[in-house]
Backbone bond lengths (Angstrom), bond angles and torsions (degrees), N, CA, C in turn:
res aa  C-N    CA-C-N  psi(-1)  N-CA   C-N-CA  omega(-1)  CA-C   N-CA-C  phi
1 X - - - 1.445 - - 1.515 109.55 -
2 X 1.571 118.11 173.52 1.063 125.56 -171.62 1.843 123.36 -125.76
3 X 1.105 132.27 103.96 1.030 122.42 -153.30 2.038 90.70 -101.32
4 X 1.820 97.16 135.05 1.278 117.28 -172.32 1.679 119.14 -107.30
5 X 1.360 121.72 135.89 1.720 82.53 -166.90 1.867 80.27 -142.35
6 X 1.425 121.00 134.28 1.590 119.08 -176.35 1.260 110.64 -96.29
7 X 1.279 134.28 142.05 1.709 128.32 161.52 1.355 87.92 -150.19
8 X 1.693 85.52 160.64 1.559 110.13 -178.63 1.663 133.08 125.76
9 X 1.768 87.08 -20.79 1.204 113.20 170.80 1.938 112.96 -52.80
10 X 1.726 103.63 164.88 1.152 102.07 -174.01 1.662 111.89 174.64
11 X 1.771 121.73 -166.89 0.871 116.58 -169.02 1.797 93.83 -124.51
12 X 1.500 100.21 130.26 1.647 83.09 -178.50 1.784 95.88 -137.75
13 X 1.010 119.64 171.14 1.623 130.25 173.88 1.902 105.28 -74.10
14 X 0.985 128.27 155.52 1.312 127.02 165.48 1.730 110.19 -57.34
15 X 0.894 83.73 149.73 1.857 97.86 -175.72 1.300 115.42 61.76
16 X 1.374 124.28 36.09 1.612 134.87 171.62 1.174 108.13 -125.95
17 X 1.402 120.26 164.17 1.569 127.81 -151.50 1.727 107.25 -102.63
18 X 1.224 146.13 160.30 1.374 137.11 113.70 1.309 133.19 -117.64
19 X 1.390 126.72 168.67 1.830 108.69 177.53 1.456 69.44 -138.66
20 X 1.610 72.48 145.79 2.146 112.00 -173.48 1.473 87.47 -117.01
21 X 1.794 110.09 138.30 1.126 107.18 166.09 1.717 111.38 -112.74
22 X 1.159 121.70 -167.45 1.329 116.14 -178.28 2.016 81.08 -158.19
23 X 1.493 83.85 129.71 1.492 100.53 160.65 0.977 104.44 -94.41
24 X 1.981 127.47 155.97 1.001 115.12 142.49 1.763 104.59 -133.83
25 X 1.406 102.26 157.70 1.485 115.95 167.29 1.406 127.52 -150.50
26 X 1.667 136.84 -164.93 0.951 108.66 -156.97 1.936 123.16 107.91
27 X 1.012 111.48 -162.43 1.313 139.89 164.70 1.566 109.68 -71.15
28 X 0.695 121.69 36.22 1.546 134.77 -166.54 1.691 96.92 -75.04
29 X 1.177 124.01 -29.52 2.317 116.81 179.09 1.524 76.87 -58.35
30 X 1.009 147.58 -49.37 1.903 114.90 -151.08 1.507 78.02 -73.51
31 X 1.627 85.89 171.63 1.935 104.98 -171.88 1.401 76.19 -103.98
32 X 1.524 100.61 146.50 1.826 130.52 171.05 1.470 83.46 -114.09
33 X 1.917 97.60 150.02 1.276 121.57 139.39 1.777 113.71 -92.12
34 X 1.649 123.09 155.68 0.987 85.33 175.36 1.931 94.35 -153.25
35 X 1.221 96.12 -171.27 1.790 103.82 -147.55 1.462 106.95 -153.24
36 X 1.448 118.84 132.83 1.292 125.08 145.66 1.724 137.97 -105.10
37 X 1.169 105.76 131.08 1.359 98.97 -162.12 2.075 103.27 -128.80
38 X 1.210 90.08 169.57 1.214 90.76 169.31 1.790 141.06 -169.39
39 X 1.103 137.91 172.41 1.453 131.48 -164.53 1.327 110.47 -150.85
40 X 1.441 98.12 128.18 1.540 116.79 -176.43 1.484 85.84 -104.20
41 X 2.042 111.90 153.21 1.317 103.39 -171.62 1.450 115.33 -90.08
42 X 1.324 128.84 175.89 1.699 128.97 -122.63 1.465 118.57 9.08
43 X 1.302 128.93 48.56 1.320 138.96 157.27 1.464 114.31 -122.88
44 X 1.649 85.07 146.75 1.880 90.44 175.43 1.235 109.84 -81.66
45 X 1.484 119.45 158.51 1.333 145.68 -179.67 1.633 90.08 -50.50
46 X 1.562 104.55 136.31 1.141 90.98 152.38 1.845 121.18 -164.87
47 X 0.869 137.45 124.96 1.394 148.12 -160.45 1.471 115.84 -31.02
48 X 1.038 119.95 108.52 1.913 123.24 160.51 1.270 107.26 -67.39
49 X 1.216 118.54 -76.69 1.111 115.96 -144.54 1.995 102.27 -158.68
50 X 1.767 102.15 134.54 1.533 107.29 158.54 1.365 111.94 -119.37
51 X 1.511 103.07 171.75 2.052 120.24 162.07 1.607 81.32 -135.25
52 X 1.520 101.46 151.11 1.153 128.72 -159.73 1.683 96.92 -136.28
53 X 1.710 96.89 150.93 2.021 97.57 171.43 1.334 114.03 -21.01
54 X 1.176 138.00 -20.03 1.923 115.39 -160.24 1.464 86.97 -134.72
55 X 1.658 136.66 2.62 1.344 133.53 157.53 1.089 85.23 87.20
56 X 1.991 143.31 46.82 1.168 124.16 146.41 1.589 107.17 -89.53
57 X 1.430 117.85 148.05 1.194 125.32 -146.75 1.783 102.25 -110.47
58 X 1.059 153.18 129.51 1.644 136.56 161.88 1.416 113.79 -134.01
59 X 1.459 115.43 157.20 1.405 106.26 -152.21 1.546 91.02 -135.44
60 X 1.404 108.67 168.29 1.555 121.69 158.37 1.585 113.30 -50.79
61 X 1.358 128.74 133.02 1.418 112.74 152.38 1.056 117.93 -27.23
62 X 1.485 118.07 -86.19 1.482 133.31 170.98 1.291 109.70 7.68
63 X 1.459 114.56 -70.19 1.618 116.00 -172.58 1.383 115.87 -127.24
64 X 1.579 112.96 48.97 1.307 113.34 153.59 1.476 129.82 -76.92
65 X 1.312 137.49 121.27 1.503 137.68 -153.77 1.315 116.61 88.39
66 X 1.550 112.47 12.51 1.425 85.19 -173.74 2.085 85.74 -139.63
67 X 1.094 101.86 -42.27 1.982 118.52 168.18 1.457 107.10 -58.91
68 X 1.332 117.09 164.22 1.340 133.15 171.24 1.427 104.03 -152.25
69 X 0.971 133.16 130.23 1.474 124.02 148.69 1.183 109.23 -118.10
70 X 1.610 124.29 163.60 1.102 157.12 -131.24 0.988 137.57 -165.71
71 X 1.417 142.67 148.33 1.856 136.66 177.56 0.936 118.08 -156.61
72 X 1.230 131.68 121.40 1.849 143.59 -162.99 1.555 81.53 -98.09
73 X 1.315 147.13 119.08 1.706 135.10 154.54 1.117 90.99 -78.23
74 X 0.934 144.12 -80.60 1.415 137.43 -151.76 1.677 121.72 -31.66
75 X 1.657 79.43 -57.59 1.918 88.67 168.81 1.518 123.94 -87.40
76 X 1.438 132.27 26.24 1.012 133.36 -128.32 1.814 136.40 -36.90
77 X 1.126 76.64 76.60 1.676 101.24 -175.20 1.552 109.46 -111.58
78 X 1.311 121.62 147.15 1.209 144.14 139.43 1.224 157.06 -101.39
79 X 1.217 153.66 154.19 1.247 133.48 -128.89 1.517 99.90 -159.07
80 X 1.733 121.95 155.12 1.253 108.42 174.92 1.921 69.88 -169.76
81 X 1.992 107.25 110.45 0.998 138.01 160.66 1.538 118.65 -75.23
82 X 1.459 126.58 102.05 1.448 109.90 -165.88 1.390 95.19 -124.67
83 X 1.473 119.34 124.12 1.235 126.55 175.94 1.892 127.23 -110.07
84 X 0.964 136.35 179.01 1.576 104.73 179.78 1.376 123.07 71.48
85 X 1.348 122.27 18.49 1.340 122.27 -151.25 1.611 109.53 -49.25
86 X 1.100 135.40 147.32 1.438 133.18 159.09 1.709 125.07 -116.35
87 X 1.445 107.68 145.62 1.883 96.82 -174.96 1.706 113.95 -49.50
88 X 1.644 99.48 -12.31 1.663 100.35 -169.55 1.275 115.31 -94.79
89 X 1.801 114.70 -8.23 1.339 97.88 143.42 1.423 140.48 -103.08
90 X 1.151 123.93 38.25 1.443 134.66 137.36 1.349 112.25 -30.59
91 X 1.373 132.26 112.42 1.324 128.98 177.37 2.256 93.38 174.29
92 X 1.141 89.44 139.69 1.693 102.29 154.96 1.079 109.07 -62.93
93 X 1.725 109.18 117.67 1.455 135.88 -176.73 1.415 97.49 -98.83
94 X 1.772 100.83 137.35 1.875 92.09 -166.46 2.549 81.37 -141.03
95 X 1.436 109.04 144.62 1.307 95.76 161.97 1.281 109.45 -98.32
96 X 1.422 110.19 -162.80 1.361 110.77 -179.00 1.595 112.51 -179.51
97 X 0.896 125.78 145.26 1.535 146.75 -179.66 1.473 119.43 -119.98
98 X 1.342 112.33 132.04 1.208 139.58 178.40 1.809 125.87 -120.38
99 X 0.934 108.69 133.08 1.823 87.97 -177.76 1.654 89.36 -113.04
100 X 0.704 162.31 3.89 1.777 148.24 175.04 1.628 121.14 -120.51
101 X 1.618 100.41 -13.29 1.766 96.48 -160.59 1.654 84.87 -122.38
102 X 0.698 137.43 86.24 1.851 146.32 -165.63 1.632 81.43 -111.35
103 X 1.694 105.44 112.26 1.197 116.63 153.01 1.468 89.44 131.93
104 X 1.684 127.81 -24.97 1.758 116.44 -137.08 1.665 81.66 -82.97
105 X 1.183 109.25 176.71 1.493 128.30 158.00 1.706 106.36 -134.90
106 X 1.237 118.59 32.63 1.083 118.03 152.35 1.264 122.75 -65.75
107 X 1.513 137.56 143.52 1.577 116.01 172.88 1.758 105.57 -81.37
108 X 0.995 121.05 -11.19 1.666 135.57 -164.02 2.084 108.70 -77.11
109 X 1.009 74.01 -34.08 2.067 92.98 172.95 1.223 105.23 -69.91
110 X 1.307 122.66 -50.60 1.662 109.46 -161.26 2.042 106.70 -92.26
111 X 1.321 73.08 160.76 1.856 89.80 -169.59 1.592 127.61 -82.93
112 X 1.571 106.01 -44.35 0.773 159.56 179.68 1.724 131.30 -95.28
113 X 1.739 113.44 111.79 1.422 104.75 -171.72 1.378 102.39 -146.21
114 X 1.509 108.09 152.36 1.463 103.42 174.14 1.718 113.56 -98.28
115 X 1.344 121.68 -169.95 1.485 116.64 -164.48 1.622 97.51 -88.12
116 X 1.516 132.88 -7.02 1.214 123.11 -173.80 1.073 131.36 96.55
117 X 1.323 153.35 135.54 1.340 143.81 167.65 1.756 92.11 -129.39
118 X 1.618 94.45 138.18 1.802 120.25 164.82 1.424 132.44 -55.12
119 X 0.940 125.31 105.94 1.480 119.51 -176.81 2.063 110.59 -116.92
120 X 0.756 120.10 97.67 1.189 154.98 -176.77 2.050 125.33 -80.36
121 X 1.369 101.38 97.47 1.578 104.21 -149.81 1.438 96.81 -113.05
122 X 1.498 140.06 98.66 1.199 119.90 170.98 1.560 127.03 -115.43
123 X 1.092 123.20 173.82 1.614 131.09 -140.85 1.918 89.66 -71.75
């Protein structure tokens, strides 16, 4: 298994930036797909953003042009650059790993999750 751990999270004004990192460790020789997702409360989980085996990247509507994600292999870290901030993304930012569905932004595909870090956007 793979243990995932997020920082970076925070409190920012609308239209200010943060980058979320995602550790990973573990079993890390198998290849992960991997994913950020997230939940505002009484809302379902729901997918930002993946990179997939060949590092093609796809995002939420919501925050296309404004997200990036990212993957150091070497360091095995991940990344999710969010600029543009909006009050609507306020939600617990969580990563996540998958070994078979490389690309999904389903939350139901991946295996693997970390405890989340808060990111907090106000007007």
């Amino acid at each position: 298994s793979v243990q995932l751990v997020e920082s970076g999270g925070g409190s920012v004004q609308a239209g200010g930036s943060l980058r979320l990192s995602c550790a990973v460790s573990g079993d890390t020789y198998y290849p992960y797909c991997m994913g950020w997702f997230r939940q505002a409360p009484g809302k379902e989980r729901e997918g930002v953003a993946s990179i997939d085996d060949y590092s093609i990247t796809s995002y939420a509507d919501s925050v296309k042009g404004r997200f990036t994600i990212s993957q150091d292999k070497d360091k095995n870290t991940l990344q999710l650059q969010m600029t543009s901030l909006l009050p609507d993304d306020t939600a617990m930012y969580y990563c996540a790993a998958t070994r078979y569905w490389c690309g999904s932004v389903d939350p139901g595909r991946y295996n693997y999750w970390g405890q989340g870090t808060q990111v907090t956007v106000s007007s």
